[in-house]
N, C-alpha and C positions, 0 to 999 in steps of 0.2 A: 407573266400571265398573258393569256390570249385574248385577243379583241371580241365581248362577251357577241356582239352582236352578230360574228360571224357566224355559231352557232343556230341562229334563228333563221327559220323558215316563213315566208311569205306567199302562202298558195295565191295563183296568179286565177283570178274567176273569168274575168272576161280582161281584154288586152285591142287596142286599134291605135290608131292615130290622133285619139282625141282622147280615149277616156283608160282609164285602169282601174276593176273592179278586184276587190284584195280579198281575201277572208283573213283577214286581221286576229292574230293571237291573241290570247288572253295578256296582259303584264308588259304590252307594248306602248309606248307612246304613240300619239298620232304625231305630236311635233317634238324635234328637241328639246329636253327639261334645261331650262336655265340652274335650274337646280342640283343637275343631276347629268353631266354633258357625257359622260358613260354608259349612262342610260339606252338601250335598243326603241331605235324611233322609224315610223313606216318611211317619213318623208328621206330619211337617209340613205337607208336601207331599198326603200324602191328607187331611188335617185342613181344611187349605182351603178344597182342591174337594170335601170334599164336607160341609163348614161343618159336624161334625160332630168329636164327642170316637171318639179312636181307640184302643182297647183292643191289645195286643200276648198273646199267646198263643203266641208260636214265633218263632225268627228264624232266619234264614241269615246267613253271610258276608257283609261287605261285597264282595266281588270275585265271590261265588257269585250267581247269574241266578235266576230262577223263580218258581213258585207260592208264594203266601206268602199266608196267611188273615190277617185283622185281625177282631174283636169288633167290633160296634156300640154297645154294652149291657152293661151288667153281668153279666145271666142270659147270654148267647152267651157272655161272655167268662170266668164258673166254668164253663160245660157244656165249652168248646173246651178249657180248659187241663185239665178234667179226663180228659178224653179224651186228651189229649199225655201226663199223669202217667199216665195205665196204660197206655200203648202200643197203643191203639183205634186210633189214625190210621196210617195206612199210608204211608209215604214213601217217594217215590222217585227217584233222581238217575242222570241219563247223565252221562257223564265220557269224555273222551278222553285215551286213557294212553300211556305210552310201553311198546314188547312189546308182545305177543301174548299176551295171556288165554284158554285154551283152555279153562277147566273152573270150573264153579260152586263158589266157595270161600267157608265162613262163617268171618268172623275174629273173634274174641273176643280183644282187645287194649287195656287200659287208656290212657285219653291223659288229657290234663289238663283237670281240668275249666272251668277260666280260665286265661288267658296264661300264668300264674304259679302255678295254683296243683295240689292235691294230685290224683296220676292215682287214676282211677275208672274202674269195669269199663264197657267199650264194646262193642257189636256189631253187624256189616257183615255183610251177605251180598252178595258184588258175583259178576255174573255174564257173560261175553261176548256183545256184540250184533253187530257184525261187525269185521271188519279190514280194513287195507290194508298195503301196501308201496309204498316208495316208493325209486324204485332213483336213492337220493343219497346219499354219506356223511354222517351225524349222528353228530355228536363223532367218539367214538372208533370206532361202526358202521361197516360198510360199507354199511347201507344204514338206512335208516328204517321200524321198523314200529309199527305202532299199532293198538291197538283201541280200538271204542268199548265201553264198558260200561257198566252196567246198575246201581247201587248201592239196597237196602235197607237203612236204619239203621232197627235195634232200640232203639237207642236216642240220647240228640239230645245230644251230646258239642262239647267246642269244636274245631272240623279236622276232626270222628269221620272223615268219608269224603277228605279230605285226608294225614292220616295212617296209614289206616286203607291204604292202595293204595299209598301210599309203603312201605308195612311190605312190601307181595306182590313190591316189584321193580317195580311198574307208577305210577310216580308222575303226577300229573296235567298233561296242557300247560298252559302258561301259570302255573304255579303256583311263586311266586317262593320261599314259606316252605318248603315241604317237596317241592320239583319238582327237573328238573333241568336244568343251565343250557344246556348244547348244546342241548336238544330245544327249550327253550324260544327260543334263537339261531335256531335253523332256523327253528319257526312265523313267528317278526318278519320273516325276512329271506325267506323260500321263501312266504307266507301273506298276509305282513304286519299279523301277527293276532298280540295280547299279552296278550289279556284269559286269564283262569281258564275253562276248558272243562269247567267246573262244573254243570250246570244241574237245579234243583230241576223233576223233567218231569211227579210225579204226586203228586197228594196225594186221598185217600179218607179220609171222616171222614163223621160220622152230625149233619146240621143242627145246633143245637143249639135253634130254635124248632120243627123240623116232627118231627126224629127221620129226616127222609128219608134213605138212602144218597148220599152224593154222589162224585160223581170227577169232581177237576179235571185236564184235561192242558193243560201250559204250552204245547206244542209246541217249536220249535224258530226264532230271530230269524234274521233273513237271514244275519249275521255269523256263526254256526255253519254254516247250510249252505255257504253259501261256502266255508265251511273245510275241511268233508268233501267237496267237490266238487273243491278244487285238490288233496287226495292220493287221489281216487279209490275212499275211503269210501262202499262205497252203502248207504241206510236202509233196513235193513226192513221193508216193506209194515205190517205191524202195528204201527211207530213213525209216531207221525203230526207233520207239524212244522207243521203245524195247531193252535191253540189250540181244544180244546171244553169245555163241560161237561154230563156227563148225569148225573142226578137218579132216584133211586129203580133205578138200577140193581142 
């Protein structure tokens, strides 16, 4: 058998001397699983190609998609993580839920800070981007409705925006930990779509060689639009499912 990880793609968002902004696959590690040393992991994988030591400053979910910055350096890699420790970076996540999200809701809700361990103060602001209906039973519904939404973490918790929309009644498609399991039956079987509808879509943070403003947006991979097209989901013009990055904004 062939080396699974060769397989995998790592779109490259923004690339310098200091920083590498990724759009990170769904089912990827951030770091090598001790568990699992087979396992396809970014820090490897980016190490390679780009024959370079890769610094970690932030991670997402394995089954979570998106923007995710990496250090080059030593100096990128205290400036980035100190910008994460005081909440300079702006983060931002689409999620598609189950219900209708009507109103901008800040939740302040402790979750654990590791798998296992002791809960610590978390907060979300997640807000409605659009909705659909979909005139089929799911579960116990008579019909299927969904929003897409909008999630800010205040701060970077383990699930924070997983648990944090499961707490509002709106848990996330495809999300096997804290989701739920009809919504999730219909997506496979009405979509054919099982992955986590998660996506890390915005990250702003200040260089750490130039000081510049930067905003990266991940957009959005075929297999999301796909998804909001077969329930009739439309984007709002001001979502782009376009990857960009502007600079000194």
């Amino acid at each position: 058998m062939g080396d699974p990880s060769s397989e995998i793609s790592i779109p490259i968002l923004y690339l310098d001397e200091s920083i590498c902004v990724i759009d990170k696959p769904p089912e990827v590690f951030v770091h090598p699983n001790p568990l699992d040393r087979s396992a396809p992991d970014c820090i490897n994988l980016l190490g390679r190609r780009l024959d370079a030591f890769i610094y970690t400053v932030h991670r997402i979910d394995r089954p979570t998609s998106g923007a995710l910055v990496f250090a080059l350096n030593k100096h990128a890699a205290s400036a980035l993580s100190s910008q994460f420790r005081g909440g300079e970076i702006e983060k931002r996540y689409l999620a598609l839920v189950r219900g209708h999200l009507t109103d901008r809701v800040r939740v302040d809700r402790p979750v654990p800070r590791s798998k296992r361990g002791e809960r610590v103060a978390a907060t979300s602001t997640v807000g409605p981007v659009a909705h659909a209906v979909v005139d089929e039973p799911v579960g116990r519904y008579e019909e299927g409705w969904f929003s897409l939404v909008e999630v800010r973490l205040h701060t970077g918790r383990f699930h924070q925006a997983r648990r944090h929309l499961r707490a509002l009644n709106h848990p996330i498609i495809g999300d096997t930990s804290h989701g739920d399991p009809a919504q999730n039956r219909f997506f496979r079987s009405r979509v054919g779509e099982s992955r986590l509808f998660l996506r890390a879509y915005v990250l702003k943070f200040a260089h750490p060689g130039t000081n510049e403003r930067m905003e990266v947006t991940a957009g959005l991979p075929l297999w999301w639009r796909t998804a909001l097209e077969a329930i009739g989901l439309a984007l709002p013009p001001e979502y782009s499912t376009a990857a960009r990055v502007v600079c000194g904004g």
